[in-house]
C-alpha angles and dihedrals in degrees: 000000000000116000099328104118091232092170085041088067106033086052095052091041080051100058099031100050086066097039085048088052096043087055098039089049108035093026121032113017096008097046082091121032134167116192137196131190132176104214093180137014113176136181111217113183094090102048086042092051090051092048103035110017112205095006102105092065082050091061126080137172091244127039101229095084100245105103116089126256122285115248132149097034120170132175129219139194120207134184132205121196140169089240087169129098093246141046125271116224121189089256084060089079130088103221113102119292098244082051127106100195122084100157144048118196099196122183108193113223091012130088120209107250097166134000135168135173103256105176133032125189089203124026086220089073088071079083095062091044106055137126083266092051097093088235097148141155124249143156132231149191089038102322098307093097116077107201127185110190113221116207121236095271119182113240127190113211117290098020135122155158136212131230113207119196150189112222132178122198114261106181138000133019139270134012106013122239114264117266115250124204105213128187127097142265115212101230096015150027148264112229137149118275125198142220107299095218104088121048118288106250088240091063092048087049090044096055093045091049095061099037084062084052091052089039096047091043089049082055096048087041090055100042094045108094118235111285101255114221121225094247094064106118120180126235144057132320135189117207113190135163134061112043081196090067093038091102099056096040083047099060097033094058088050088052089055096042084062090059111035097038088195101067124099129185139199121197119203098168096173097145131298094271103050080046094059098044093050084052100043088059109029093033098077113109087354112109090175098074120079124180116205108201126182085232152010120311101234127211103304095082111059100163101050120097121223128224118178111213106172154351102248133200125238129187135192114232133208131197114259093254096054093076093182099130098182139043137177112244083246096050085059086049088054102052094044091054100055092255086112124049098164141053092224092079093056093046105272143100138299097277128131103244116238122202114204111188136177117254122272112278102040133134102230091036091062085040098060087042098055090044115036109018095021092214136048131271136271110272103261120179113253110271125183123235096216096051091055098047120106090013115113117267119212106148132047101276141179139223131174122214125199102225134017098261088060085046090051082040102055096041090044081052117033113069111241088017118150122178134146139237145148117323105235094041092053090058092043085062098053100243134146114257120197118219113232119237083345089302119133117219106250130145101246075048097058093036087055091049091241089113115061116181100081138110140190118265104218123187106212120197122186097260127323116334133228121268089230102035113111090241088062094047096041093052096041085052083053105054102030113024138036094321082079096075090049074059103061092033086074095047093257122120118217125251093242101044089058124112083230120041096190094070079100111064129105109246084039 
């Protein structure tokens, strides 16, 4: 739709159209309203002949038997109400003011024969009504009109009182025309009402009125394209690194690619080391390769750029079968560093303990030794997960495993196995996550420091990257706008919404 603000306008078409009726209607043209309303209108004859066969020729207005006979008698009801938001005076209408008459009450092809006031809403309008009132039957247009004037009565709002009159037929066949209340509000108008018991007309308008201004805004809505933010670059990058943090790049890179259709990724999570070392040789001079590693880089890497992204939550898993779920950050220590072999002296059963750990060099598996041991590991020869699985385990035993997805496998599947991976994988997995000192991994737990077991996510590029280049943009997306949702929705709190900044740094 270009720049035209199309769901500007619709929303503001969309206010100002009831606002527009509720003033039209309680303040301008409805503030004074007369209303009328013929509640009954009944032909007689019939139900007179069945009952009382030849009396009606028998029956005359006067009484000296001049008069002609009575036939086509009908009886109407009519009420008369203040329908409007504010009171009628006698100065309200517009007769003269000498005058005592404000109303006529015609009925076309029908004279008045007889009329009296049936209903009052308050008994105080029997004032206004009277005998000296100057309420009075007439005819009119050569004898075929019958007219009762009405006198000016005051009428608070809501109120109301009812006229009900004899009338004979005086031209034409068949229904009679509907009878019509004339005269004249300062300031309103006298119209018909109806019954209040179904919706005004102007309710039902108003609501589908605005349900075609929803409907055409969800069109709009759905026809406008994504708006596209200024960082969106177009071309290919490779994200490679920590196979604890593929998820949220994942996901994040799939959010971008929505909204800058020329974007494309590639994904190689093969561990933070083997990251950094692809990077460090293929990176030079190549602005569209990142590396995301679960700590800092160390000095081996002195080209590569770092970037923190967020602090990031760890837990330690068990088997099912453990069914230890809690452990003191020292008896972790314990059982990483070879002083417990069974599962008995943490509470839990007879059953050899099996560390399963990440491969030197990555990034978890520094993480969870700076946090949680402060210091490395014995040096164990490498053991494969899979080649112990399925044997029988009777002594506390080891086994490395190369991602994240081979660390949740192996201590889902080796009794007495315990291992450790990112938060929000591990209960995706379904694994049983210890808390640590009764502490529960959450994220306001890591960022006060109650919670142990997290590191710092940190993006590295080969040197400085271009301003226009899709890694810039990407990461930029990541750590400042929606990406950072993709963020937290992972359990992970952002570098830059956290009360200290400085969490992520890396000697932090």
């Amino acid at each position: 739709m270009g720049d035209f603000p199309v769901e500007i306008v619709l929303a503001l078409i969309g206010i100002a159209v009831p606002i527009g009726a509720f003033l039209y209607e309680f303040v301008f043209v409805g503030r004074k309203r007369l209303g009328y309303r013929v509640q009954m209108d009944t032909p007689v004859t019939g139900e007179v002949e069945s009952v009382f066969p030849g009396v009606l020729p028998q029956l005359r207005p006067a009484r000296d038997g001049a008069s002609p006979d009575l036939k086509d008698l009908s009886v109407v009801l009519v009420r008369i109400e203040n329908s409007g938001a504010t009171t009628i005076d006698t100065s309200d209408y517009r007769a003269p003011d000498p005058a005592r008459i404000g109303l006529h009450l015609r009925f076309p092809q029908r004279l008045v024969i007889g009329m009296a006031v049936t209903e009052l809403s308050d008994p105080g309008l029997a004032d206004s009504l009277d005998g000296d009132s100057g309420i009075a039957v007439r005819e009119d247009m050569a004898g075929h009109i019958g007219v009762i004037d009405l006198p000016k009565v005051p009428l608070n709002r809501g109120e109301h009182y009812k006229i009900l009159a004899i009338l004979q037929r005086s031209e034409g066949a068949g229904e009679y025309p509907v009878p019509v209340l004339t005269g004249g509000i300062k300031g309103g108008r006298i119209l018909e009402t109806r019954s209040r018991t179904g919706v005004p007309r102007m309710m039902v308008g108003l609501t589908v009125f605005l349900v075609l201004v929803i409907a055409v805004q969800l069109i709009v809505a759905a026809l406008e394209p994504d708006p596209t933010p200024l960082e969106c670059a177009a071309g290919k990058l490779t994200v490679i690194g920590s196979s604890a943090f593929a998820p949220v790049v994942q996901q994040a890179a799939d959010q971008y690619g929505k909204r800058c259709t020329g974007a494309e990724f590639a994904f190689g999570f093969e561990g933070t080391e083997r990251g950094l070392d692809r990077l460090a040789e293929a990176g030079k001079d190549n602005s569209s390769l990142l590396a995301i590693s679960d700590g800092p880089k160390g000095s081996g890497y002195p080209g590569l750029v770092q970037r923190p992204l967020a602090l990031s939550l760890f837990s330690v898993i068990v088997n099912q079968g453990v069914g230890v779920r809690n452990l003191a950050d020292a008896q972790i220590r314990d059982l990483y560093l070879g002083r417990i072999g069974n599962w008995r002296d943490v509470g839990g059963p007879d059953l050899p303990v099996v560390l399963v750990n990440r491969i030197p060099g990555s990034g978890t598996r520094n993480t969870f030794e700076r946090r949680l041991l402060g210091t490395g590991q014995p040096d164990r020869p490498h053991v494969s997960c899979t080649a112990i699985k399925g044997t029988t385990i009777s002594a506390a035993a080891h086994c490395d495993v190369q991602v994240t997805k081979d660390m949740q496998k192996a201590v889902g599947e080796i009794p007495g196995a315990i291992g450790y991976s990112e938060s929000s994988e591990a209960v995706e997995a379904g694994l049983p996550a210890v808390t640590i000192n009764g502490v529960t991994a959450g994220r306001d737990a890591a960022i006060d420091r109650s919670y142990p077991f997290w590191g710092v996510e940190y993006a590295y590029s080969y040197g400085e990257l271009p301003g226009d280049s899709l890694a810039a943009a990407f990461l930029h997306f990541l750590v400042d706008q929606t990406g950072k949702d993709v963020l937290r929705a992972h359990g992970n709190a952002p570098c830059a919404e956290l009360p200290d900044p400085a969490r992520c740094l890396p000697d932090s």
